[in-house]
LUMTI-294709 format. One record per residue: residue number from 0; x, y, z of N, C-alpha, C, O in turn. Coordinates in Angstrom, 3 decimals. Atoms other than C-alpha are relative to their C-alpha. Example, Ala and Ser with C-alpha at 12.3 -4.5 7.8 and 13.67 -1.06 7.14 Angstrom:
[0,[0.890,-1.190,0.000],[12.300,-4.500,7.800],[0.900,1.200,0.000],[1.936,1.181,0.665]]
[1,[-0.820,-1.190,-0.060],[13.670,-1.060,7.140],[-0.770,1.090,0.730],[-0.261,2.198,0.899]]
***
This chain:
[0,[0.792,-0.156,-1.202],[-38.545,-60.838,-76.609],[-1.391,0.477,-0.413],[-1.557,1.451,-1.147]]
[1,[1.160,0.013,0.664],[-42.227,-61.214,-77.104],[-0.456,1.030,1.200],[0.205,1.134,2.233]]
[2,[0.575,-0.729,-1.253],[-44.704,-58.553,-74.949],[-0.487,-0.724,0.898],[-0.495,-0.101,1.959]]
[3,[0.013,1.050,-0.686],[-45.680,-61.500,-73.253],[1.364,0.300,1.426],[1.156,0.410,2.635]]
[4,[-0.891,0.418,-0.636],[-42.233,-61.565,-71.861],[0.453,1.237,0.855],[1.071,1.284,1.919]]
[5,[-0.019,-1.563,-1.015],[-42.277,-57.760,-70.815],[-0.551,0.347,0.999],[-0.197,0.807,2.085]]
[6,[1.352,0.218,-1.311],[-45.643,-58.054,-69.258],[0.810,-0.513,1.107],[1.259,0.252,1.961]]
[7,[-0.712,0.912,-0.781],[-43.875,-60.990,-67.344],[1.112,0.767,0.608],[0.976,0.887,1.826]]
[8,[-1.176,-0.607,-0.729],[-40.546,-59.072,-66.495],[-0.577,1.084,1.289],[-0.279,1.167,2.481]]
[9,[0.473,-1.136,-0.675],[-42.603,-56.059,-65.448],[-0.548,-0.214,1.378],[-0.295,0.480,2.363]]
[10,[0.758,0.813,-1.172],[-44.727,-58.185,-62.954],[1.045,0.018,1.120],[0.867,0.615,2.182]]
[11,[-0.343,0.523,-0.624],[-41.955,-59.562,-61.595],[1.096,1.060,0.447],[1.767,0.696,1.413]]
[12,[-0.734,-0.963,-0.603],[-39.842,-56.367,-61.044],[-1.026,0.793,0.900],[-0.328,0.818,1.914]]
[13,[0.870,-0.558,-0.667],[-42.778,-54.417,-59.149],[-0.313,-0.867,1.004],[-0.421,-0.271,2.076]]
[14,[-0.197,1.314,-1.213],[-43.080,-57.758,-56.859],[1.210,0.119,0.873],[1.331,-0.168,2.064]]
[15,[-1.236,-0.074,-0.827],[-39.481,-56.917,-56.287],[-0.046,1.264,0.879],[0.127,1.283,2.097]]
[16,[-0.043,-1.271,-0.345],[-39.710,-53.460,-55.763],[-0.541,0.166,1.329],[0.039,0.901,2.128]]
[17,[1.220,0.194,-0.771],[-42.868,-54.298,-53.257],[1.089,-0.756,1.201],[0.665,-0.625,2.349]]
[18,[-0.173,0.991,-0.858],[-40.743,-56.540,-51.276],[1.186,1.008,0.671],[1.365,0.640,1.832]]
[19,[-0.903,-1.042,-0.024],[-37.953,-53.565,-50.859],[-0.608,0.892,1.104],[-0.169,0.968,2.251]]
[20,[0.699,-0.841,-0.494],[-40.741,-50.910,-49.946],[-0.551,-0.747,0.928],[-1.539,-0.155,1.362]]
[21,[0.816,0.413,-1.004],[-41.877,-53.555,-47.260],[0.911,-0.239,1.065],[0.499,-0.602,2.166]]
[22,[-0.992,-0.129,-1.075],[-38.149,-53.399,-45.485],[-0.421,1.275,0.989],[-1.290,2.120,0.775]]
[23,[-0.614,-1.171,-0.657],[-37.140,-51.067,-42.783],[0.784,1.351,-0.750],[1.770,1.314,-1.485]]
[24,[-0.846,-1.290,0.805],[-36.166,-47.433,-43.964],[1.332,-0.037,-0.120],[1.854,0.071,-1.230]]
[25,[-1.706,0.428,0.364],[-32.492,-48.037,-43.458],[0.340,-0.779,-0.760],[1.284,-0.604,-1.530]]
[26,[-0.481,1.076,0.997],[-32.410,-50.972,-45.153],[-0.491,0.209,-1.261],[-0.069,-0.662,-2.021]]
[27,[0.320,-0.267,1.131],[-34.210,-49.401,-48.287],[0.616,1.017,-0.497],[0.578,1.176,-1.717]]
[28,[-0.784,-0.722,0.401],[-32.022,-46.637,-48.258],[1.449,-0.600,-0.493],[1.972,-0.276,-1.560]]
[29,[-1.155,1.079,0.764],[-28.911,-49.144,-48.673],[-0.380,-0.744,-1.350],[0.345,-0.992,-2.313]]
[30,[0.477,1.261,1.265],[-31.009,-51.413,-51.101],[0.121,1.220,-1.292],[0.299,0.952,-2.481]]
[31,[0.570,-0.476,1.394],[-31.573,-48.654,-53.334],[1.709,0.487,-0.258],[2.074,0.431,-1.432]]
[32,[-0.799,-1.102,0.067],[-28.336,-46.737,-52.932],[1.040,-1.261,-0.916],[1.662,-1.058,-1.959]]
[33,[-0.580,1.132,0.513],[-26.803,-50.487,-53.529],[-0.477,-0.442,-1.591],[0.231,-0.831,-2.520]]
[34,[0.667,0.204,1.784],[-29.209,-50.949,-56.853],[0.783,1.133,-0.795],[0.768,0.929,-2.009]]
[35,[0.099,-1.428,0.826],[-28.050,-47.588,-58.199],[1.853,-0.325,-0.659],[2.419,-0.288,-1.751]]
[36,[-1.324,0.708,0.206],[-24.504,-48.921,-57.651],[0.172,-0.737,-1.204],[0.595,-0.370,-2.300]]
[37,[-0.154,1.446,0.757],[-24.679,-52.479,-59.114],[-0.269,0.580,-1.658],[0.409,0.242,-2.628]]
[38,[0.711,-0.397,1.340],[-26.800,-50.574,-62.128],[1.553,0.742,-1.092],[1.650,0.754,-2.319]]
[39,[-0.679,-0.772,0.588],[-23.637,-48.568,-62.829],[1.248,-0.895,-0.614],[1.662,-0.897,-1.773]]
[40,[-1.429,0.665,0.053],[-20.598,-50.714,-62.618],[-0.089,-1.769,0.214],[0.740,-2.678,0.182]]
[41,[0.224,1.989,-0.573],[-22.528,-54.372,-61.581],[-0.100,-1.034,-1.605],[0.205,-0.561,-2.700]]
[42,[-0.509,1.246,1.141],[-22.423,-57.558,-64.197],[-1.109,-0.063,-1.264],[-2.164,0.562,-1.164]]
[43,[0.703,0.058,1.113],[-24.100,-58.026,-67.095],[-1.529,-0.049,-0.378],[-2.321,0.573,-1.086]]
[44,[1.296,1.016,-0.771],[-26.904,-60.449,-65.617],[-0.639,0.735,0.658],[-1.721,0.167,0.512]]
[45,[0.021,-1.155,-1.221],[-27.773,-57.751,-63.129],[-1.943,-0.292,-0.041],[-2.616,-0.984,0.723]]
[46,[1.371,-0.059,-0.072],[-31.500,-57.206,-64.211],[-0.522,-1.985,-0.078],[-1.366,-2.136,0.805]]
[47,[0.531,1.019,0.372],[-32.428,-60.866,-65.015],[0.950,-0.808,0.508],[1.125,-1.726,-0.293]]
[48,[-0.691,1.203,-1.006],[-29.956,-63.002,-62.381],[-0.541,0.506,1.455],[-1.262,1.417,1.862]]
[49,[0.243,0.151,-1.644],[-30.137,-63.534,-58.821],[0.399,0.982,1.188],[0.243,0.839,2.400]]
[50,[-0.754,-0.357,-0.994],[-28.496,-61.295,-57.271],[-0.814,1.212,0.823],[-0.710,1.346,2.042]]
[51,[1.067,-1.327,-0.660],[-30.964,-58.144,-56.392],[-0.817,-0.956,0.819],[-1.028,-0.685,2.001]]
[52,[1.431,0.674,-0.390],[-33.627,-60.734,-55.652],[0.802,-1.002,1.852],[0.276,-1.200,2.947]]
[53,[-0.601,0.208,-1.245],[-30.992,-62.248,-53.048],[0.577,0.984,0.868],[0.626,0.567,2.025]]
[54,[0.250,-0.991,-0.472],[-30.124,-58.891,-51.883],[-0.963,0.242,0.748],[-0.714,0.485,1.929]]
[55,[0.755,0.117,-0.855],[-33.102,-58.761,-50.708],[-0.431,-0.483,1.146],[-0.559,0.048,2.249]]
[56,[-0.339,1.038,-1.171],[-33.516,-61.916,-48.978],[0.717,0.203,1.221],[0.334,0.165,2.390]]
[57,[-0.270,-0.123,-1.746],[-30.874,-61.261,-46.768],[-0.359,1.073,0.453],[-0.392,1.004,1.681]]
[58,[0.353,-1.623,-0.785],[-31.880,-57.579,-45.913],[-1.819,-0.530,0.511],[-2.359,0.191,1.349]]
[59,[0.927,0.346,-0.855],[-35.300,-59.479,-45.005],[0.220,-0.916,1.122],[-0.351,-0.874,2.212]]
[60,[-0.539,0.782,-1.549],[-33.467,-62.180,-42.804],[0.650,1.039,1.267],[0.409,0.895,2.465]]
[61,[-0.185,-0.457,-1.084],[-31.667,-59.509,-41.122],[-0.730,0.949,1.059],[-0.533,0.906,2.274]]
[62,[1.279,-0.594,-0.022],[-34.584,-57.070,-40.726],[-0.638,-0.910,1.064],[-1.084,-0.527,2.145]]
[63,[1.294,1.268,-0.969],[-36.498,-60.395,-39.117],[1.025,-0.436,1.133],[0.426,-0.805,2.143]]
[64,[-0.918,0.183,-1.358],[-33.533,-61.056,-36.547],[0.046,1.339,1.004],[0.141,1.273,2.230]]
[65,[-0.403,-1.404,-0.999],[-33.168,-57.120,-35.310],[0.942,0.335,-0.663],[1.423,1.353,-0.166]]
[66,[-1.805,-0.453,0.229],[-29.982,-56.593,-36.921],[-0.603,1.431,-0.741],[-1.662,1.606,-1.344]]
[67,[-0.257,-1.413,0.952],[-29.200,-52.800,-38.311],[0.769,-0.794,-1.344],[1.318,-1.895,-1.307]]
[68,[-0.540,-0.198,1.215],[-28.027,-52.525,-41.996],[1.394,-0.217,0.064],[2.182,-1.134,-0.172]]
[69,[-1.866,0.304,0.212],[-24.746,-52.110,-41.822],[0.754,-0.714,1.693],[1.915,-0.671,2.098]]
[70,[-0.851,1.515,-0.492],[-24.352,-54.922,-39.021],[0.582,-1.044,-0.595],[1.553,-1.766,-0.366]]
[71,[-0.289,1.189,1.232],[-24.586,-57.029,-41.943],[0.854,0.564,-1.015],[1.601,-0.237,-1.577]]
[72,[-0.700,-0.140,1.022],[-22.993,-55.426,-44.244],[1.412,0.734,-0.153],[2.101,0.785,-1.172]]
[73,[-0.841,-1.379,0.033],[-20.440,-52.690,-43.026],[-0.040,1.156,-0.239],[-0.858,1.673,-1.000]]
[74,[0.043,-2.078,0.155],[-20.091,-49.168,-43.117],[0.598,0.150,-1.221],[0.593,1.337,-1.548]]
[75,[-0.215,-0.596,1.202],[-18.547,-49.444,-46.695],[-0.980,-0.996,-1.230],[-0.607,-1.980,-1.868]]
[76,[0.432,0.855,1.166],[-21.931,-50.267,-49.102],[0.862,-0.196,-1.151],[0.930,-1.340,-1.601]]
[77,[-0.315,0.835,1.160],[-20.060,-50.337,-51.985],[1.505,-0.754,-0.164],[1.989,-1.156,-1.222]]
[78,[-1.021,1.018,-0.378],[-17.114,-52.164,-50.831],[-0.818,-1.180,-0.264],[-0.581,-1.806,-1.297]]
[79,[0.882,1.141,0.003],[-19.904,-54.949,-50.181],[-0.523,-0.527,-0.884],[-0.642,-1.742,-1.046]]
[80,[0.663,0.252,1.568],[-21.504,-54.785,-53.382],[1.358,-0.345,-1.265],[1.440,-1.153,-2.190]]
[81,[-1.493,0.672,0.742],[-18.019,-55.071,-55.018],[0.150,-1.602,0.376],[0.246,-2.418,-0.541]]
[82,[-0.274,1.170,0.053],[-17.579,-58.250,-53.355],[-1.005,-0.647,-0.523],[-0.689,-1.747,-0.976]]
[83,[1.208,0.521,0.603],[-20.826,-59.145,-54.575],[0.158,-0.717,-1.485],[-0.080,-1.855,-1.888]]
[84,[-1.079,0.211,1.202],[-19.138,-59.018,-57.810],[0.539,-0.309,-0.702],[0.265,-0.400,-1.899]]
[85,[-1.671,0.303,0.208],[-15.735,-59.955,-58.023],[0.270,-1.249,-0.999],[1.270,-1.411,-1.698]]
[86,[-0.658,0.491,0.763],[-15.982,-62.566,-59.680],[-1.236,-0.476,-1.397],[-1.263,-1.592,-1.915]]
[87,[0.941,-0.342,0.741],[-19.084,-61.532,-62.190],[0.901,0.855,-1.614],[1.990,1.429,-1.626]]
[88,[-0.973,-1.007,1.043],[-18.130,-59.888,-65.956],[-1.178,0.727,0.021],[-2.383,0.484,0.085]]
[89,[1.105,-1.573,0.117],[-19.572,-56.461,-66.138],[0.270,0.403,-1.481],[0.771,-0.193,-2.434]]
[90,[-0.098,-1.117,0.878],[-19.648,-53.894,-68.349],[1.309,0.682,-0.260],[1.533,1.160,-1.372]]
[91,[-0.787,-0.574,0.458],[-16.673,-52.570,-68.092],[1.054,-1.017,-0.195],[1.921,-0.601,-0.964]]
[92,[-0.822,1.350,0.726],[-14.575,-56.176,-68.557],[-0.538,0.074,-1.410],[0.239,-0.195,-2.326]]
[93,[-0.117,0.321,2.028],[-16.436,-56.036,-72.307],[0.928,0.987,-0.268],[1.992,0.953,-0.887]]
[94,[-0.869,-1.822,0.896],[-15.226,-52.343,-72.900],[1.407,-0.312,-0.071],[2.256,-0.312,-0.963]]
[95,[-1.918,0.283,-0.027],[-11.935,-53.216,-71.660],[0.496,-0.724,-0.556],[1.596,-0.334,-0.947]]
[96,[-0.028,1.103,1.056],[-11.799,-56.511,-73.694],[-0.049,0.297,-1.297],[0.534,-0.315,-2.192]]
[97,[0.119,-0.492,1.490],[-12.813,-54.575,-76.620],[1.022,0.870,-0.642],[1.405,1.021,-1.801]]
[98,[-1.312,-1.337,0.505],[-10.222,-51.935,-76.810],[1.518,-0.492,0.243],[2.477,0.248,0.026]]
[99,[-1.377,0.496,-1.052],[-7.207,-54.238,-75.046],[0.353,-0.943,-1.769],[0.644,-2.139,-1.781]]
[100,[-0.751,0.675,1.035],[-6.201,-55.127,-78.978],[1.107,0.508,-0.127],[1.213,1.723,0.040]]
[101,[-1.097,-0.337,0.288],[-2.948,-55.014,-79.699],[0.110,1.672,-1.110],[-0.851,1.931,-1.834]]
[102,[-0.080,-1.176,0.524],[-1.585,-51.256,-81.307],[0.304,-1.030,-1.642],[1.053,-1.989,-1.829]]
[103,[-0.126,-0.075,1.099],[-1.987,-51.574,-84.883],[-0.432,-0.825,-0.841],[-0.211,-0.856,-2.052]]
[104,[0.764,1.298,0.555],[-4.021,-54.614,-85.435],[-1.653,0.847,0.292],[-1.994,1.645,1.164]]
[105,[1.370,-0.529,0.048],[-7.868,-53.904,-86.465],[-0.529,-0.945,-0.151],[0.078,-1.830,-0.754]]
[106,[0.914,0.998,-0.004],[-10.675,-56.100,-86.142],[-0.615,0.117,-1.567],[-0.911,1.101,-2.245]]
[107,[0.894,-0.096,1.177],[-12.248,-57.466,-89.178],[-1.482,-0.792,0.009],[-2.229,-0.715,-0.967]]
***
């Protein structure tokens, strides 16, 4: 990764950020509480796939209809963000992949 490509990332996370800080307070209190989530236990891809950046999206479609936060989403964020998910490999599918060797066999 060239600084080129940092510059570039950096841009394009502060664009995101911008588009967050231009929701409704409720809905930036979910977005973030939901980022903080995903950051902990979410997929691999997390920073550099689609999924924050569509996060967004819909919290600006619903925002632009009237809807509250958890019309769309439910009263359990990280239920929601789980399904978000489900069928993503995280962080803790490597760990668990890594250690799930049989007793007494060692990697070479």
């Amino acid at each position: 990764m060239g600084i080129q490509d940092i510059i570039e990332g950096k841009k394009q996370w502060r664009a995101h950020m911008a588009r967050v800080k231009a929701l409704p307070p409720d809905y930036q209190i979910v977005y973030k509480e939901m980022q903080r989530y995903l950051f902990k236990v979410g997929p691999i891809d997390l920073p550099d796939g689609p999924l924050l950046p569509g996060i967004v999206d819909f919290f600006e479609e619903g925002a632009a209809s009237g809807k509250g936060v958890l019309e769309l989403i439910g009263t359990d964020v990280a239920a929601f963000a789980d399904e978000l998910i489900k069928d993503s490999t995280t962080y803790a599918d490597l760990y668990q992949d890594s250690i799930s060797g049989k007793p007494g066999t060692a990697e070479k």
